[in-house]
Residue, then its C-alpha position, 0 to 999 in steps of 0.5 A: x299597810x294591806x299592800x294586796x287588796x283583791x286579784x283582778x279576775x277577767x277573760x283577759x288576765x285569765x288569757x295572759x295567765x295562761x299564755x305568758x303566766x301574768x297575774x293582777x292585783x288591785x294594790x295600795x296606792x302607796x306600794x311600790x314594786x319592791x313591796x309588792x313582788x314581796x307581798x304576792x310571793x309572801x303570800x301565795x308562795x310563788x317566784x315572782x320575775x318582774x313587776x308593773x304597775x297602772x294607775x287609773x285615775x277616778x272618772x267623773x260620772x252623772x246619770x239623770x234621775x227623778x230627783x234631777x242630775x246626779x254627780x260623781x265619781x269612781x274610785x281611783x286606784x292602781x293595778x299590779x301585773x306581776x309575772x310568775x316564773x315558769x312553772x308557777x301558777x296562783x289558784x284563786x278558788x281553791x278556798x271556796 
């Protein structure tokens, strides 16, 4: 099971890594805390001090089209904040 799907990278998370050194991730939904301070600090290297997780939950959406009323939905999904230990930090665009 793929615990680490993608980081979150915006203004905000970029703001709390700099100041309290917080990073996200979108994570499985099944994954608890335990797996994923394992999986950020298997994979990148890191101490991770503590771990915690949101659950959004999908929201119905609809838009007017020629063809009349479309309907749906957004995808649920859970959000990991893991928080580094100081003096460690995570580089996301040292691949590119």
């Amino acid at each position: 099971m793929e615990i680490i799907i993608k980081p979150v990278l915006t203004e905000k998370m970029t703001a709390l890594t700099d100041k309290q050194h917080k990073v996200a991730f979108i994570v499985a939904e099944g994954a608890n805390k335990i797996e994923i301070k394992k999986a950020v600090e298997a994979m990148y290297g890191v101490n991770v001090l503590a771990v915690n997780t949101q659950r959004y939950q999908g929201t119905a959406k609809s838009r007017y089209t020629k063809a009349g009323m479309i309907s749906g939905r957004t995808n649920s999904f859970k959000k990991a904040i893991v928080t580094l230990a100081e003096g460690d930090s995570i580089d996301f665009f040292s691949n590119i």
